[in-house]
N, C-alpha and C positions, 0 to 999 in steps of 0.2 A: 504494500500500500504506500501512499504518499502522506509523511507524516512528516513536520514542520516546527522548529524552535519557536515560530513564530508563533504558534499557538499555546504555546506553555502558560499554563497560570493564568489562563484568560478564561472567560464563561461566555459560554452560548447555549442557548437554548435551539431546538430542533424538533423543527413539527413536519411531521410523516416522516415511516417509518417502512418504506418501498423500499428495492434494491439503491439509490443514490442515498436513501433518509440514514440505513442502515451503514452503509460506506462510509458517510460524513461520522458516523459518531464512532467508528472505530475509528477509523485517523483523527481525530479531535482528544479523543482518548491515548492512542499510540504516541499524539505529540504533548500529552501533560495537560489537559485542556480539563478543566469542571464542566461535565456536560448533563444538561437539563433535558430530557426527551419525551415526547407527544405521539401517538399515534389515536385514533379515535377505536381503533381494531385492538380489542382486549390481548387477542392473541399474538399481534405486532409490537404489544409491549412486553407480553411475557419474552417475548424472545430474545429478548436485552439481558434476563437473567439475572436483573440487581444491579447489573456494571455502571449503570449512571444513575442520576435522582430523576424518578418520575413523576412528571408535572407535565397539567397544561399550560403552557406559555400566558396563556389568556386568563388563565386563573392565580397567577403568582406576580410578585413585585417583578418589572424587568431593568429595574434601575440598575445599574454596574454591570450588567449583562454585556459582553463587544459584539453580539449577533444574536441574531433569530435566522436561523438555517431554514428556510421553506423550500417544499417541493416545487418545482415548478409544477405543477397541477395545484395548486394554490391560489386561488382568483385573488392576486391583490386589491382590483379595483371593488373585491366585493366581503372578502372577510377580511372581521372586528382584528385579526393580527397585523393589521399595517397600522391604523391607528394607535392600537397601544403600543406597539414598538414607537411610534411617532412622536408618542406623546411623552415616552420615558426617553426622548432621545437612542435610541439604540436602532442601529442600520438591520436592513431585513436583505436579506442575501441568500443565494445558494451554492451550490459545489463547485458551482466554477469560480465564483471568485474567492474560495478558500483555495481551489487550486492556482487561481493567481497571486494571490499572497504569499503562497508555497513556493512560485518560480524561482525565487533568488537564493535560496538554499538548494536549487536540484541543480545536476552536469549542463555543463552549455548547453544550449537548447533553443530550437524553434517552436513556435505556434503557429499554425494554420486552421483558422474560423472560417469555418461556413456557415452560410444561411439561407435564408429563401423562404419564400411559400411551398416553390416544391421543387424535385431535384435535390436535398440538402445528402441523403442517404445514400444515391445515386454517387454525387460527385464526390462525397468523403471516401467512400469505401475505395474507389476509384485512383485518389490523390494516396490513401495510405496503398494500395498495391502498386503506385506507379514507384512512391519512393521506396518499400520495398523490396521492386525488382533491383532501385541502382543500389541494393544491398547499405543502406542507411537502417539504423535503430528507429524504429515507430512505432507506433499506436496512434489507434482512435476509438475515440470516446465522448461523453458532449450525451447527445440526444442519439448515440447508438452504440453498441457493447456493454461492456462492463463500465460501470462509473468510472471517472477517471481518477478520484480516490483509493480506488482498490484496485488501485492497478500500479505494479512496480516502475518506480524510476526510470526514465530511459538511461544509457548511459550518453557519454559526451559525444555531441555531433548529433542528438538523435532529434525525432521532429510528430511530436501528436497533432494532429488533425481530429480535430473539432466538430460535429455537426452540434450548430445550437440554433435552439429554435428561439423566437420571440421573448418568450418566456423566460429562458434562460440568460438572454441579455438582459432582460430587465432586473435581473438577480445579483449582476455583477457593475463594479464599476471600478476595476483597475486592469482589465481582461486585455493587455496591449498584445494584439497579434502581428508577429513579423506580415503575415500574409494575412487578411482579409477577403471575403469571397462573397458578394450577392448574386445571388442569380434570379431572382425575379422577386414581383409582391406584387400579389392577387390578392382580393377580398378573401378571409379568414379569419380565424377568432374573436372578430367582430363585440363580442359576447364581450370580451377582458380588454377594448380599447375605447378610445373616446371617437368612436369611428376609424374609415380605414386611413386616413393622415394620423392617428396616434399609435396605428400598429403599423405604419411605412415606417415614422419616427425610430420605432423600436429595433427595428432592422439597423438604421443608417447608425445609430449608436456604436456599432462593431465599428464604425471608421473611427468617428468621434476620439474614441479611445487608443486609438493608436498614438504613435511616436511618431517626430519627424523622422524621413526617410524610409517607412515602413511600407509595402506593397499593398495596393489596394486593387479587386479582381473584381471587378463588373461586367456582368453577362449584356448582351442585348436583347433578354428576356422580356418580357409583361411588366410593366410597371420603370423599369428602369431609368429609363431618361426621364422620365416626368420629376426622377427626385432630387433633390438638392443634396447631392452627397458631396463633399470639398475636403478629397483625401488628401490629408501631410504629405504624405510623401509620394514616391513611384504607382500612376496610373496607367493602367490596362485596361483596355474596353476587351474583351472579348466576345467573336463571336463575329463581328464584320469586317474589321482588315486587319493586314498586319501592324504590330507595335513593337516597338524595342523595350527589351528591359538589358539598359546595360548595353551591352557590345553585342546580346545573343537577340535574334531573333523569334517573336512568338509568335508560332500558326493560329490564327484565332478566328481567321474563315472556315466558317462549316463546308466550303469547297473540297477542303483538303489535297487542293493543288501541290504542295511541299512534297519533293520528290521522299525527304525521309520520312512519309507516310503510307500506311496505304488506303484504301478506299474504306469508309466506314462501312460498306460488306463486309470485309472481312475482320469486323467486330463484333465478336456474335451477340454478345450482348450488352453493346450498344447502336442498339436499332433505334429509328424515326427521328423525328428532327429536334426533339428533346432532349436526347443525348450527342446530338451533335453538339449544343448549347453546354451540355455538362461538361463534354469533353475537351471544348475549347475553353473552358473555366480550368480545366484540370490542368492543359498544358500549359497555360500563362502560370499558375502555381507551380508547377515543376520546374520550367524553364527560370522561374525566379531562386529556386531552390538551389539550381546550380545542375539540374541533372542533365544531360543530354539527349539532343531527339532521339539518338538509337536506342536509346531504355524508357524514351517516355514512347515509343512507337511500338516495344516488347510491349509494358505496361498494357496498352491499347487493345492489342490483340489477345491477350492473355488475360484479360480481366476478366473472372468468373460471374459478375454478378449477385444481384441478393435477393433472397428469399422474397418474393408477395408484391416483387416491380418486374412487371414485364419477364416475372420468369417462364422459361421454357418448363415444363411440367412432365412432358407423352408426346408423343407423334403416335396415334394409331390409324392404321388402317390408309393411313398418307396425310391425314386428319393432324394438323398443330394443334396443341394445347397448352393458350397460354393462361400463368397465373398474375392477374394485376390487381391483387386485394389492395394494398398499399393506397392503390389512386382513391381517395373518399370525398373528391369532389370533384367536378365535372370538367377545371382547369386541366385537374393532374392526370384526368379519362382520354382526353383531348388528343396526346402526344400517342398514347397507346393506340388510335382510333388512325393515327395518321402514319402509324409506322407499318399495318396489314392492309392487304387487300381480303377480299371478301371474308368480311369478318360474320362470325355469329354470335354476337354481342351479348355477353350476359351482365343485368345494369340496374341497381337499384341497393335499399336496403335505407336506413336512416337519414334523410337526404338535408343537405345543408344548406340549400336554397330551391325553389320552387323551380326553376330552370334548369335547358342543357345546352345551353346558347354557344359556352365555350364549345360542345361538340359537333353543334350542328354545320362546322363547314365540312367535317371531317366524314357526312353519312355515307357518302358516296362508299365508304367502303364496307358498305353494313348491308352484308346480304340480309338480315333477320335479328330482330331484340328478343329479349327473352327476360321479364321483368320479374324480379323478384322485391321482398321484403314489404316495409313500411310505404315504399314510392312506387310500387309496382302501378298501380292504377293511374296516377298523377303521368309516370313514365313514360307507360305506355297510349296514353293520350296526347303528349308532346308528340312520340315518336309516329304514333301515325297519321298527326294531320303532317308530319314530313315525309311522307308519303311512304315509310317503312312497313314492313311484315312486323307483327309484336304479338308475342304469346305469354299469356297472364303465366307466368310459371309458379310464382310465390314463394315457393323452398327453391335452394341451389342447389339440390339434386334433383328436382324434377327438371332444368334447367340445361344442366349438364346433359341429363339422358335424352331431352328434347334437343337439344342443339349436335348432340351428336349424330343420332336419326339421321338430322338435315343436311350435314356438312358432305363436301366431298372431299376427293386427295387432292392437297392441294390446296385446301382452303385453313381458315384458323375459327378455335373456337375459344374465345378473349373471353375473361372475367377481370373486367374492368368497370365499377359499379358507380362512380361517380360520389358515394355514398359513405359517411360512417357504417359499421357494422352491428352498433352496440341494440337494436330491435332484432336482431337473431343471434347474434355472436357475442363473444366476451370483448373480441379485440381485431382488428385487420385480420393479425395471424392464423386466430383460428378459421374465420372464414377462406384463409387462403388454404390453409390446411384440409377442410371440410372439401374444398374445390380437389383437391391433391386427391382424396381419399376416391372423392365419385367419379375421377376420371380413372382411377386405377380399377373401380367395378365395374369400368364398361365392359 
């Protein structure tokens, strides 16, 4: 774990007690720290075992306390814990910026933050294989793997990459990333801002916090130019032409003209034009890294991809099958929608806005819908005054086994729902999971 002088002798209080809640107060603990800890789940605080003092945050004095550790699943704009932190003076933070407090005790080291609406899991996972391949010390952690508290030190030279979401910037405020990364900002979580200007806001902070001279990565995503970002240091647009970082060159056209490339074919799993976006976000971060086209071009072609984004799942019968749990809103459905042809669409489930506006330039390649969950009805009412095939399916096994029926060799059957999952499933996963399981019964 990552455990820090810095915290010695100090007191924090910590509320939720999830895989990051649980991370935070062992290294709070490991570095000398008085730790105070919260969970609302009887059984998430037995699991402490007596090792700290258990308390509600919200029910005890927080005066001398140096933090209030929150989950990011913590609605600041809406629980009584930001106010009384506010009121007893004491900052409300999370794991990332205990991990940036940490930096100046750990081996030399770079940081690389990503964010975005969507893409952020895509392009991390991507940036930690590209560095890697040129055989560099890494990790990544943020908003995917293991917390990056319980997770060991790099050694010197080495470089964590970061997915953080909204949330987790709002958590931190000393988080200065060599390399910074937007890639788009689309209407979301709406719900925890003052509108979509105080969750763009939220995003442009990762620059904010940077140092003179530090690398700033902007995609030409959705949202992007409209915002007022004014990075310190080294700017990159990627995504429309070339730019220099330095003496080296960065490919940032989704052309991929650059002879040390080769054709986004031949990446298997970065298909459609969303990942051309991610991938030109990744090579301006690499090539800022110091690594070389011929190992960010390995990286490229060798990237396995991840679980519940545009995963490959089965090929039967000539039949693709792909799994896009991941995508839960109709922006992130979009790229999936544009990267097959004749698709059989399976689309719905907890829906996060009443429309599918972002998909509908993309029908053209929807031989047939297949609507399940909460939005099924709403869905499939969109989908056929655009003049689509759409069958009420309701469960994602009925769905699968109808879209199977229908498909031929050669064609693909997408489960990209546009949708949260939480009206049928626990989480994305298991719905992508569930999808895994019905196409292995065909």
């Amino acid at each position: 774990m990552i455990a820090s002088a810095v915290f010695a002798r100090k007191r924090y209080a910590v509320l939720g007690l999830a895989r990051s809640g649980l991370a935070t107060v062992a290294a709070l603990k490991a570095s000398g720290a008085d730790v105070t800890a919260w969970d609302e789940r009887e059984d998430a605080r037995a699991a402490l075992g007596g090792s700290v003092t258990i308390a509600d945050p919200l029910a005890i004095d927080l005066a001398g306390f140096d933090g209030v550790v929150v989950s990011p699943g913590v609605p600041l704009n809406r629980h009584p814990i930001a106010a009384k932190a506010r009121d007893a003076g004491v900052p409300v933070i999370g794991d990332i910026e205990l991990f940036a407090q940490a930096r100046a005790g750990l081996p030399a080291h770079k940081v690389v933050g990503i964010t975005g609406t969507n893409g952020k899991s895509t392009t991390t996972a991507l940036i930690h294989h590209i560095v890697k391949t040129a055989g560099l010390p890494t990790t990544m952690g943020g908003n995917i793997g293991l917390p990056i508290l319980a997770q060991d030190p790099l050694a010197a030279g080495g470089v964590y990459v970061l997915e953080l979401s909204s949330y987790q910037i709002d958590l931190t405020h000393s988080l200065d990333c060599e390399v910074a990364v937007l890639l788009n900002v689309t209407p979301d979580h709406l719900d925890r801002y003052d509108g979509f200007e105080g969750y763009a806001a939220s995003k442009e902070r990762l620059f904010a916090m940077q140092s003179e001279g530090h690398v700033a990565v902007l995609s030409d995503g959705p949202g992007i130019r409209e915002l007022d970002v004014r990075p310190t240091g080294m700017f990159v647009r990627a995504g429309t032409e070339r730019e220099d970082i330095g003496a080296a060159v960065v490919m940032g056209d989704a052309s991929w003209d650059h002879e040390s490339f080769a054709d986004q074919k031949d990446w298997p799993s970065l298909q459609g034009p969303h990942n051309a976006e991610n991938a030109a976000c990744a090579i301006a971060v690499c090539r800022s890294l110091g690594i070389s086209l011929a190992t960010i071009a390995e990286g490229l072609a060798t990237y396995p991809g991840l679980p519940h984004r545009m995963e490959r799942v089965a090929t039967k019968n000539g039949v693709l099958y792909v799994n896009d749990s991941k995508a839960t809103n109709p922006t992130s459905t979009a790229p999936a929608l544009a990267a097959f042809p004749d698709i059989y669409w399976i689309v719905g489930g907890m829906r996060k806005s009443d429309d599918l506006d972002a998909c509908l330039p993309y029908l053209n390649n929807v031989r047939a819908a297949y609507t399940i969950g909460d939005a099924t009805d709403l869905f499939a009412d969109i989908l056929r005054d655009a003049g689509k095939i759409v069958t009420h399916s309701w469960t994602l096994e009925r769905a699968v086994r109808a879209a199977a029926l229908a498909a031929r060799p050669g064609e693909t059957v997408l489960l990209s729902p546009a949708c949260a999952s939480f009206d049928q499933f626990t989480d994305y996963e298991a719905r992508g999971e569930a999808f895994r399981v019905a196409v292995e019964a065909l």
